[in-house]
C-alpha positions in Angstrom: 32.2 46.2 -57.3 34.9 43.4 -57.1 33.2 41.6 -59.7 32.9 44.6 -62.0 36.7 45.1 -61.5 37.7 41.7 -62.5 35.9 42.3 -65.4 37.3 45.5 -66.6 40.8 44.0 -65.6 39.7 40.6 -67.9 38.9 42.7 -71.0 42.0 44.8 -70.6 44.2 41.8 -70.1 42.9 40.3 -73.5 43.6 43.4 -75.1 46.9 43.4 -74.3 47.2 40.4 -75.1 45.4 40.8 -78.4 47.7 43.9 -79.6 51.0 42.0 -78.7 49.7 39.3 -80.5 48.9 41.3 -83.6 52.7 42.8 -83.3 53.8 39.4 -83.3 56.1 38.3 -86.9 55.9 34.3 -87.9 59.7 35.2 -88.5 61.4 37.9 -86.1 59.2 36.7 -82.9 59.3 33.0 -83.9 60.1 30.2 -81.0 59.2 27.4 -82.4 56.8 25.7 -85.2 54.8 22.5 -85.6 52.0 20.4 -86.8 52.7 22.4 -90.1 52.7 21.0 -93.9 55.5 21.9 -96.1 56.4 21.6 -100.0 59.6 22.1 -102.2 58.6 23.6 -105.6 59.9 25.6 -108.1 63.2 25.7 -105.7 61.2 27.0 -103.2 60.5 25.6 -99.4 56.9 26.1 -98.3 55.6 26.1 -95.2 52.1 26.2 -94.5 50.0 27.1 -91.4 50.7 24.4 -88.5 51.3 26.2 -84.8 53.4 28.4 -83.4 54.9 29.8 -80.4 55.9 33.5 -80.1 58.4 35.2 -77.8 59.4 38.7 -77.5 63.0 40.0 -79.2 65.7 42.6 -78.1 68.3 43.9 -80.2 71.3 41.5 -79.8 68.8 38.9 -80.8 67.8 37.1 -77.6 64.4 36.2 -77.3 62.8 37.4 -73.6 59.9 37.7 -71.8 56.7 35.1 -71.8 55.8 32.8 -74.7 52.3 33.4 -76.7 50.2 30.2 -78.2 49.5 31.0 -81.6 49.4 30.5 -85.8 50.8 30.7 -88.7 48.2 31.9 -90.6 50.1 32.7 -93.7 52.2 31.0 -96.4 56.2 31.0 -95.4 58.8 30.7 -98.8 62.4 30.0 -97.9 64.8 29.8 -101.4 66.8 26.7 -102.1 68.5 27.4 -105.3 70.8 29.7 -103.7 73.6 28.3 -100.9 73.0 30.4 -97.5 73.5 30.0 -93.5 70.6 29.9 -91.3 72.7 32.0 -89.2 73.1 34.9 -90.7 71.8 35.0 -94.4 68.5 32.6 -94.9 65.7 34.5 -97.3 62.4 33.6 -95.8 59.4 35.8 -97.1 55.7 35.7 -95.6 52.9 35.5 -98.3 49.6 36.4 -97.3 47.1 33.7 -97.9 44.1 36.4 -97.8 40.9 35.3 -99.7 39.8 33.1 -102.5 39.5 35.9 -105.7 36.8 34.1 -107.2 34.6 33.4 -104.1 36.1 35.8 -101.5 36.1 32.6 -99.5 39.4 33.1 -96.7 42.0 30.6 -97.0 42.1 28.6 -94.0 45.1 27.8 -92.1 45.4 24.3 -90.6 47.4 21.9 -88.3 48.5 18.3 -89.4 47.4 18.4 -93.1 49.3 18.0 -96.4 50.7 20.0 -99.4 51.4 18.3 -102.7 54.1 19.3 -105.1 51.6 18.8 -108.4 52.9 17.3 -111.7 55.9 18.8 -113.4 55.0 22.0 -115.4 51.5 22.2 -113.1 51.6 25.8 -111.7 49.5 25.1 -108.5 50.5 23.1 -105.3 48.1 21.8 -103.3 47.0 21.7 -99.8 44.5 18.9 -98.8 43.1 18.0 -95.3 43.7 19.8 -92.1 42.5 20.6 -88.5 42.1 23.7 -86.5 43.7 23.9 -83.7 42.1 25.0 -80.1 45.0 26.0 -78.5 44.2 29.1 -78.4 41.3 30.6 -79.8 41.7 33.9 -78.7 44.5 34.5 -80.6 44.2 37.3 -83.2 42.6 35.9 -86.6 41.3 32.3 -85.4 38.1 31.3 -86.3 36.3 28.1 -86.2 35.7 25.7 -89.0 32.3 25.7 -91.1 31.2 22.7 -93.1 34.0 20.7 -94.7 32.9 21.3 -98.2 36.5 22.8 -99.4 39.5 20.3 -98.1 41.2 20.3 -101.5 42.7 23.9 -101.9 45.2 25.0 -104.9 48.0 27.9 -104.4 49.2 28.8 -107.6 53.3 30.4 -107.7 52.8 32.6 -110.9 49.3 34.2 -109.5 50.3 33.9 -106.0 46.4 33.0 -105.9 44.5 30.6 -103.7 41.5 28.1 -105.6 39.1 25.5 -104.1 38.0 22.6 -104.7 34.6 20.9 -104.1 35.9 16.9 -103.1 32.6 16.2 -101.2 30.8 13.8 -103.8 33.2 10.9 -102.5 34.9 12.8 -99.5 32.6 14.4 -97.8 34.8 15.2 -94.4 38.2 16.8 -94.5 40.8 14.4 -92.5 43.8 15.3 -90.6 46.9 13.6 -89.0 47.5 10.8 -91.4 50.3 9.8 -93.0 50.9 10.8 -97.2 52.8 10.8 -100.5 52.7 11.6 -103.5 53.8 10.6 -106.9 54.2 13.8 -109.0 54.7 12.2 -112.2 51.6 10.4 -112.9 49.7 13.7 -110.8 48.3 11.7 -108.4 48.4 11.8 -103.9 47.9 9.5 -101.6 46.7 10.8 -97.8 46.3 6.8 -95.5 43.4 7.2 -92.7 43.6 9.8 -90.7 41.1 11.2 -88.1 38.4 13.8 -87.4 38.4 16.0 -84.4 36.3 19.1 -83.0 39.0 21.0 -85.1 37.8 19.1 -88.6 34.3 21.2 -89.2 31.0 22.0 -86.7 29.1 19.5 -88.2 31.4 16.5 -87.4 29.6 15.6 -84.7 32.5 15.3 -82.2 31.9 17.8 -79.5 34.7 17.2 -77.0 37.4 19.4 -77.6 40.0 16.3 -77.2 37.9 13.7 -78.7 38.7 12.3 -82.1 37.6 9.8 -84.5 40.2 7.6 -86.5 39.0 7.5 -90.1 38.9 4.4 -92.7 40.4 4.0 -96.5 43.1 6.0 -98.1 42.4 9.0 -99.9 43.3 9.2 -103.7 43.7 12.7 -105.0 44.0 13.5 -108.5 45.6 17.1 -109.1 45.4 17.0 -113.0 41.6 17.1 -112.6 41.8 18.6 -108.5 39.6 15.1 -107.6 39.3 12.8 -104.9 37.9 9.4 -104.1 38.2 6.6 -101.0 39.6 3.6 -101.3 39.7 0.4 -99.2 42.5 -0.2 -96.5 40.5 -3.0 -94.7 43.0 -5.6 -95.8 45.9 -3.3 -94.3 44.8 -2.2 -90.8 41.6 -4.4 -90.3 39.0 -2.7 -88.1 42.4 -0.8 -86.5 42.6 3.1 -88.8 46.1 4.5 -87.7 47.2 8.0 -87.6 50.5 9.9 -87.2 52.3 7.8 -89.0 54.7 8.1 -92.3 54.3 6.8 -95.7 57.2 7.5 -98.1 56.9 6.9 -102.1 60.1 5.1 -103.5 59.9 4.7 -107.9 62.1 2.1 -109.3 60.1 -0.6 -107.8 57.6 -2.6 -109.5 56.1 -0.5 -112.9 55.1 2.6 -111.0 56.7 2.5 -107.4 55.5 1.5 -104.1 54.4 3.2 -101.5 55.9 2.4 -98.0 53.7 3.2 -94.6 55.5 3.0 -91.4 54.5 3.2 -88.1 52.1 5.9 -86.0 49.3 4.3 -83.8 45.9 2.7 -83.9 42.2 2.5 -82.5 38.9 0.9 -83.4 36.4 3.3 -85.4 34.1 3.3 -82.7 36.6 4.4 -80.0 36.7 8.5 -79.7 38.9 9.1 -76.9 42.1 10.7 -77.0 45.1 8.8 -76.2 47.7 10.9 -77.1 49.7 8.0 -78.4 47.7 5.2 -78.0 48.6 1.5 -79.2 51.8 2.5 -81.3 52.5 0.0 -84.7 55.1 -2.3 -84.6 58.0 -0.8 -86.7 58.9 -4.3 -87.6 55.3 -4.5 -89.8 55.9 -2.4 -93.0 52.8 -2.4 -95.4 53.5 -1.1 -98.7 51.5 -0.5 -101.8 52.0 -1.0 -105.6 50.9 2.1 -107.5 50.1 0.5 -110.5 47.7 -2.1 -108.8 45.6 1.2 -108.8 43.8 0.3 -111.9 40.0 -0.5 -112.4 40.4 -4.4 -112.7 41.3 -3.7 -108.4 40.1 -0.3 -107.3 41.3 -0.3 -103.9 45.0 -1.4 -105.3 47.2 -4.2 -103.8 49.1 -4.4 -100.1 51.7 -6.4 -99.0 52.8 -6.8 -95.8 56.6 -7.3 -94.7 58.9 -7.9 -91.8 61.8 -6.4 -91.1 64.8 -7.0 -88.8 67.9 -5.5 -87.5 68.3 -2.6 -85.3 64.2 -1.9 -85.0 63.3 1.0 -83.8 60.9 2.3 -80.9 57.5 2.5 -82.0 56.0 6.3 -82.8 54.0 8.9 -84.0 55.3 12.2 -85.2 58.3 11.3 -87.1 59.4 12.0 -90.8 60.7 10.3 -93.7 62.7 10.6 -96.6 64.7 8.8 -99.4 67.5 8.2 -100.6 68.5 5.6 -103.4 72.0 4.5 -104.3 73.9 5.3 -107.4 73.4 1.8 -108.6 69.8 1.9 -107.5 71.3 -1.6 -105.5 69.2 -0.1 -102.1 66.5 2.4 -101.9 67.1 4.0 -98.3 64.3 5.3 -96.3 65.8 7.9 -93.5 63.3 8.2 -90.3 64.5 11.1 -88.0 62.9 11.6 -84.7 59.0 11.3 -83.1 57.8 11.0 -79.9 56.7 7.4 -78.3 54.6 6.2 -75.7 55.2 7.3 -71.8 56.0 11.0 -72.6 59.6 9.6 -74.7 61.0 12.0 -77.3 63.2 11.0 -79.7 66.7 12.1 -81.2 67.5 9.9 -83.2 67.9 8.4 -87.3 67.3 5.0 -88.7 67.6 3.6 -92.4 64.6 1.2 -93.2 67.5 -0.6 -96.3 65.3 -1.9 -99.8 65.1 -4.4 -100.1 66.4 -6.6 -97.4 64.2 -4.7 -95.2 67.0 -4.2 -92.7 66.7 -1.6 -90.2 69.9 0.5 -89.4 70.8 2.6 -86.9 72.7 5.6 -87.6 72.9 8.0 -84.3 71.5 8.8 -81.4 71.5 12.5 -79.8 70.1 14.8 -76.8 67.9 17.0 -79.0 64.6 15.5 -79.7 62.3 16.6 -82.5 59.0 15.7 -83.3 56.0 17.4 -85.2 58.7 18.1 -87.9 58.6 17.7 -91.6 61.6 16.6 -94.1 62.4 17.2 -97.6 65.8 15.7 -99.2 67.1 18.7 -101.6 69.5 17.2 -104.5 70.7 14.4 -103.7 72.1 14.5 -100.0 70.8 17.3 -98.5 68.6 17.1 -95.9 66.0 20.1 -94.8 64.2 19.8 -91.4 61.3 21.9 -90.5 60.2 22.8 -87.6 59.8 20.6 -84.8 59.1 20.8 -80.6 61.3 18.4 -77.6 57.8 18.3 -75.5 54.3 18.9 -75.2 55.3 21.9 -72.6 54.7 24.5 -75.3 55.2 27.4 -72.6 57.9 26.0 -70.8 60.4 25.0 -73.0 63.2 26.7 -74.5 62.5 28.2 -78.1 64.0 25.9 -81.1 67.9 26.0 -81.1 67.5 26.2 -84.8 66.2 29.5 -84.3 65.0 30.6 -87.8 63.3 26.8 -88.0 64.9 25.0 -90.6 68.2 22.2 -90.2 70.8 20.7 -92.8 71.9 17.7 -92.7 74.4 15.8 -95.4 72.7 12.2 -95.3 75.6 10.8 -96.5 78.2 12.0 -93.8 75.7 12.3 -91.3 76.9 15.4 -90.2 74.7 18.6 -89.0 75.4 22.0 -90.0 73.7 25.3 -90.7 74.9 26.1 -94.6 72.5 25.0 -96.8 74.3 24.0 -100.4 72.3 23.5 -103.2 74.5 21.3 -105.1 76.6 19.4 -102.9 77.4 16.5 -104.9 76.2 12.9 -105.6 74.6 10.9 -102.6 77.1 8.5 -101.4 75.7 5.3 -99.3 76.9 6.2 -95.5 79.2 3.5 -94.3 76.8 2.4 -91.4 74.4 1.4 -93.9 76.9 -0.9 -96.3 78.3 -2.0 -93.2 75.6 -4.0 -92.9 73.8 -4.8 -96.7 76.8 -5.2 -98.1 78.3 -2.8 -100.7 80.6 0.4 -100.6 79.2 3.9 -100.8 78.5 3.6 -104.7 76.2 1.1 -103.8 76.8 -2.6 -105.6 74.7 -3.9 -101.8 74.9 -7.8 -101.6 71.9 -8.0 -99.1 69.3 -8.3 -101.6 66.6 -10.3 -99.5 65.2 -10.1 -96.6 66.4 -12.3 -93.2 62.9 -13.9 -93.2 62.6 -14.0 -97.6 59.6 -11.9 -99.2 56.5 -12.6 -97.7 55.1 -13.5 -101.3 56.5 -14.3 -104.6 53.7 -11.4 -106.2 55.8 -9.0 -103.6 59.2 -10.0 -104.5 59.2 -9.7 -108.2 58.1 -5.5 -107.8 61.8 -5.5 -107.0 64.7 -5.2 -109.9 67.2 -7.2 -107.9 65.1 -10.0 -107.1 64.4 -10.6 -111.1 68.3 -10.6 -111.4 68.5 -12.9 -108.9 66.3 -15.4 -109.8 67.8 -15.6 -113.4 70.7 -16.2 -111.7 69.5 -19.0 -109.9 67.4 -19.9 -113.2 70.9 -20.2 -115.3 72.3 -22.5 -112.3 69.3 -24.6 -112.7 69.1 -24.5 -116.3 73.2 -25.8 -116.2 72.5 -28.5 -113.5 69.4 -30.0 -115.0 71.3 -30.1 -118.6 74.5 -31.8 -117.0 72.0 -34.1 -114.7 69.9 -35.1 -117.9 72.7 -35.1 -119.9 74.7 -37.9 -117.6 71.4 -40.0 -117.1 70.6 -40.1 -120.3 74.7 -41.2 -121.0 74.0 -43.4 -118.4 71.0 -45.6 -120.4 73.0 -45.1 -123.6 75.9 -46.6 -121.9 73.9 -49.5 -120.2 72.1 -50.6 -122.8 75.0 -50.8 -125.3 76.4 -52.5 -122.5 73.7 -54.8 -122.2 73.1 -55.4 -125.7 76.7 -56.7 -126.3 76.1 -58.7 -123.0 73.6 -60.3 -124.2 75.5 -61.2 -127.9 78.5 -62.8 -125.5 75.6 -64.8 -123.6 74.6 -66.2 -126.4 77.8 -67.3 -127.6 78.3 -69.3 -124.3 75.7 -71.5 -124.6 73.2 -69.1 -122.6 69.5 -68.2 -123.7 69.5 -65.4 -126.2 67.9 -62.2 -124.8 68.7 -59.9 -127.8 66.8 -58.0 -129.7 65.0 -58.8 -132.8 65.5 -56.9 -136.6 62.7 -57.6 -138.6 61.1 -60.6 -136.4 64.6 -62.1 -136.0 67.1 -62.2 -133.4 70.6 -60.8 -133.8 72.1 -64.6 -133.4 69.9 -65.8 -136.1 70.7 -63.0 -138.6 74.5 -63.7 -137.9 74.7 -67.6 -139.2 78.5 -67.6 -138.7 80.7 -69.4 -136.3 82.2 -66.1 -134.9 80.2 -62.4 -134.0 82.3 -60.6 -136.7 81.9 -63.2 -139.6 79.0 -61.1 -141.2 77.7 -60.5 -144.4 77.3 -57.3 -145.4 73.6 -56.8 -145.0 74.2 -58.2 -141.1 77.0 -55.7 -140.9 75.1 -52.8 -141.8 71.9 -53.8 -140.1 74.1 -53.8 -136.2 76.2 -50.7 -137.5 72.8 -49.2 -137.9 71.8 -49.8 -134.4 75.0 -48.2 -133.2 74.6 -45.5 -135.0 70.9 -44.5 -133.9 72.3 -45.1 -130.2 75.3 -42.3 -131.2 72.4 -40.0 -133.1 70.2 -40.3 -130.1 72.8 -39.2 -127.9 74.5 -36.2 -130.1 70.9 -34.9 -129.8 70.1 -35.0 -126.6 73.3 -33.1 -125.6 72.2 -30.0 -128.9 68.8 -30.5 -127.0 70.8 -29.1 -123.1 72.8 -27.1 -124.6 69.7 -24.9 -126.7 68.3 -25.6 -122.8 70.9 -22.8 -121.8 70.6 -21.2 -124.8 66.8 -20.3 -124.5 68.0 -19.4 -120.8 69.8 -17.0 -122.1 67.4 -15.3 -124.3 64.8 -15.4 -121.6 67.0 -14.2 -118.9 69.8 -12.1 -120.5 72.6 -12.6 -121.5 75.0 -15.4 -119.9 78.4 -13.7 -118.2 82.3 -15.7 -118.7 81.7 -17.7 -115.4 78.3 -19.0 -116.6 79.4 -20.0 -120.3 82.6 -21.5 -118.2 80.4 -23.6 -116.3 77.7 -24.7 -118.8 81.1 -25.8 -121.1 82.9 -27.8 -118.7 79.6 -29.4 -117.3 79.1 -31.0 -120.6 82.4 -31.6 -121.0 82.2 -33.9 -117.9 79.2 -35.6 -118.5 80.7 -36.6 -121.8 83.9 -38.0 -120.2 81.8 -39.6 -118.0 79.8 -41.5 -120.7 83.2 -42.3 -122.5 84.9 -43.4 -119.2 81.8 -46.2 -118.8 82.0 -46.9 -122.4 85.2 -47.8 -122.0 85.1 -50.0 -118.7 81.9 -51.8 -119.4 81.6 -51.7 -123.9 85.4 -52.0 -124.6 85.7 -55.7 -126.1 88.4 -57.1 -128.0 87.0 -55.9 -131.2 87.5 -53.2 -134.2 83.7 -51.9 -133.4 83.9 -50.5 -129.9 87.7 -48.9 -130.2 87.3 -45.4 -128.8 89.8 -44.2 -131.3 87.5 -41.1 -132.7 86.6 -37.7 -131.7 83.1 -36.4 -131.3 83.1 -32.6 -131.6 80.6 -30.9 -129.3 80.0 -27.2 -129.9 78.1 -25.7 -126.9 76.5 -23.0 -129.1 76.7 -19.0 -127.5 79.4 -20.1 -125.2 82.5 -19.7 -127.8 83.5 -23.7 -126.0 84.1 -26.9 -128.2 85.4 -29.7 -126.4 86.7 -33.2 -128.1 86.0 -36.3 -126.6 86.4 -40.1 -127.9 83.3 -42.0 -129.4 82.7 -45.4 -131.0 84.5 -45.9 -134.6 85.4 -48.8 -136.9 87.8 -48.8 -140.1 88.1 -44.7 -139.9 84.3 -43.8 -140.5 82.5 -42.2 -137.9 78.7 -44.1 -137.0 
């Protein structure tokens, strides 16, 4: 008899708890949300499946009685091209996700996947991966997971129809947790390792309800042509797959953007238990991959690997990410906000991860924290939060203080509010950040590098300011190694004038005759006179000859450094007022220099080595001529 009664009581208990359940709205009875996936498009905030707590409501609004484990098991919209307050005015509508039209298949609704905005003009967005959650498997409308055939699903906003599509030629499992982005113009995804759990499909093979499998390679989605294929990440994480971490696309560096992949934790492939956390990734280690290394000369793309420094935050799993980019595109600013870390630590708190000096900054630090959450910058500095829990007491603690599930944030004054303004103005670099790289809040950051330098020279040149940089430094160069040649090879014109005319004295004192010969003869036997300057005129031509090839020769070599800085400047761009200065008056010196040696060392009592002349030196493209004294005798230039 006791037995019968706890049985009737058992079935009557679930059916209260089923009818309340079915009662329940995803809006009205909300406490809080998680583990969802969420898309803007069209100026509209989506929010897909993920978990959900439920709590009763009376009529001043206060939510009462016990919480209820459940779903979201529909499609939520929210409107962003409208301003409104969370408080008292937000539109949120619930879209039924109901079946597949042309396969009555149901729409499933998942934890920890990702939706995809599509290219521009592509009706559908897309929802790819996924787990189900065991939570609570009694709650109204949760069923568990067939084969994985269908992890690519489309939802398009003119039909309001669901689609599916058949992945499983190169991905045959459907993954869940991992990190992803997406870059909309070229119509192509990215979704980095992952796992599988019990929640992934029956024939996984995973059986324990809390035992998961981290998965290999990055997936590669292309939503013109709703495919999918597996690429290598062996050179990234080794034999180490990572989930729960972020990866946040940033365009404007190299010829199709990088992709940056932050933190979240790691395990061997052959490991299945469940850590919660586990071995968390240094946030100082940022990988990051070129998009257009995604080619078929290198099918599984190119990683690099980079430190960073400053204020490094505490590794985690759980977080989100976002960018913003300076009006001067001088930094590209990645914004992390919250997560959860190892020994039950939440997190309230925002960094900046500062391209490309790497440099992490801090930015604040509260007493809410927030994990499970997704972000999406609207404009320019608007920030939307999604969702979110402070524990892993889903019962126990209080429902979301953001009550209707969604934050703003301006990113550039770092202020919280509930009004939600569409156009708010142009993004402004907060001052925390170009306290540190330099700058003001237009941008114009002077910390360019990182504290360590690139870790490759292939990884530096993806970024714009490093190619500025190095032409920079490739000008300097170009003007040093002109003026350097341009005062050695002065310095052997000088000295061997000088020794020439040394050696002619020599011979005149009685010392062995070391000159040079013209035409198998030496210069004393040519000149048969008692004195140097009683010449004929074929003598006199001959040595003024000599003299002036030595002056030819050296009026070349300074046209050949100054069309040195002149190729510079084609290859490079264009030289600014500083560097045409410098280039001038670097000749300029290296001339005086020759003419002051001239002078102290060639200047003999004679009418051939008076420095009585002008050279004129035009240093073409720089709009500089300088004059400076060279050899002349009788008024004519040699």
């Amino acid at each position: 008899m006791y037995a019968l009664i706890v049985a009737i009581a058992a079935v009557l208990l679930n059916f209260v708890v089923y009818v309340s359940a079915q009662q329940l709205d995803l809006i009205k009875n909300m406490c809080v949300r998680f583990d969802h996936q969420s898309i803007i498009k069209n100026n509209t905030l989506y929010i897909d499946g993920g978990i959900e707590t439920f709590q009763d409501v009376v009529k001043n609004g206060t939510k009462v009685g016990n919480i209820t484990v459940g779903y979201n098991e529909q499609l939520i919209a929210i409107d962003v091209s409208k301003p409104w307050d969370w408080k008292t005015n937000i539109s949120e509508e619930v879209i039924v996700k109901g079946q597949n039209p042309k396969t009555g298949t149901d729409v499933p609704f998942l934890s920890r996947g990702a939706l995809y905005h599509g290219m521009d003009g592509d009706e559908n967005m897309y929802m790819w991966g996924g787990t189900t959650s065991y939570l609570n498997t009694s709650f109204p409308g949760w069923v568990s997971q067939s084969v994985s055939t269908y992890s690519l699903w489309s939802y398009s906003i003119i039909s309001k129809q669901w689609d599916q599509h058949d992945v499983t030629r190169f991905v045959p499992r459907r993954p869940s947790s991992a990190s992803s982005a997406e870059v909309p113009e070229l119509g192509i995804a990215f979704y980095f390792n992952g796992e599988m759990d019990s929640g992934s499909a029956q024939d996984s093979g995973i059986q324990g309800k809390d035992d998961k499998v981290f998965l290999e390679g990055m997936i590669v989605i292309d939503t013109q042509n709703q495919t999918a294929r597996n690429i290598s990440t062996t050179t990234v994480v080794g034999d180490k797959p990572r989930t729960r971490g972020e990866m946040q696309y940033v365009p404007g560096i190299g010829k199709k953007g990088i992709l940056v992949q932050i933190g979240g934790n790691q395990k061997p492939v052959n490991d299945t238990q469940d850590r919660k956390v586990g071995d968390l990734v240094p946030m100082d280690q940022i990988d990051i991959f070129d998009v257009a290394s995604l080619d078929r000369s290198k099918p599984d793309g190119l990683w690099y690997k980079q430190k960073a420094d400053g204020d490094i935050p505490a590794g985690r799993i759980d977080f989100c990410l976002f960018l913003a980019t300076a009006p001067d595109n001088s930094s590209y600013n990645i914004y992390l906000y919250g997560g959860r870390g190892a020994n039950e630590t939440f997190f309230d708190d925002m960094y900046v991860l500062s391209l490309p000096s790497f440099t992490w900054i801090k930015l604040y630090e509260g007493t809410s924290p927030r994990f499970a959450h997704t972000c999406h910058q609207v404009g320019v500095r608007t920030l939307l939060t999604v969702g979110g829990i402070v524990n892993n007491n889903l019962t126990g603690q209080a429902c979301d203080w953001e009550y209707r599930g969604v934050g703003v944030m301006d990113i550039s004054t770092l202020t919280w509010g509930s009004v939600f303004n569409p156009n708010p103005g142009p993004y402004e670099v907060p001052r925390l950040v170009f306290n540190d790289i330099g700058g003001t809040g237009q941008g114009k950051a002077t910390k360019l590098t990182p504290t360590a330098d690139f870790s490759s020279t292939a990884f530096a040149e993806l970024f714009p300011s490093y190619s500025s940089h190095q032409h920079k430094r490739s000008v300097t160069a170009i003007i040093i190694g002109s003026v350097i040649g341009s005062l050695v090879f002065f310095g052997v014109i000088g000295t061997a004038l000088y020794l020439n005319r040394e050696r002619i004295r020599r011979s005149f004192n009685g010392g062995p005759d070391p000159t040079p010969e013209i035409e198998g003869k030496t210069v004393m036997e040519i000149m048969d006179k008692e004195t140097f300057w009683e010449l004929d005129a074929e003598q006199d031509r001959r040595l003024r000859g000599i003299a002036r090839a030595q002056k030819h020769a050296a009026e070349l070599e300074v046209k050949r450094s100054v069309a040195e800085l002149g190729s510079g400047e084609k290859e490079g761009g264009e030289l600014d007022g500083s560097e045409k200065s410098t280039a001038a008056l670097a000749v300029k010196k290296s001339v005086e220099s020759f003419g002051r040696k001239k002078d102290e060392k060639d200047n003999l009592s004679s009418g051939i080595s008076s420095p009585s002349g002008d050279v004129e030196i035009e240093v073409a493209g720089m709009g500089a001529t300088e004059h400076h004294g060279s050899v002349r005798k009788d008024g004519e230039y040699f």
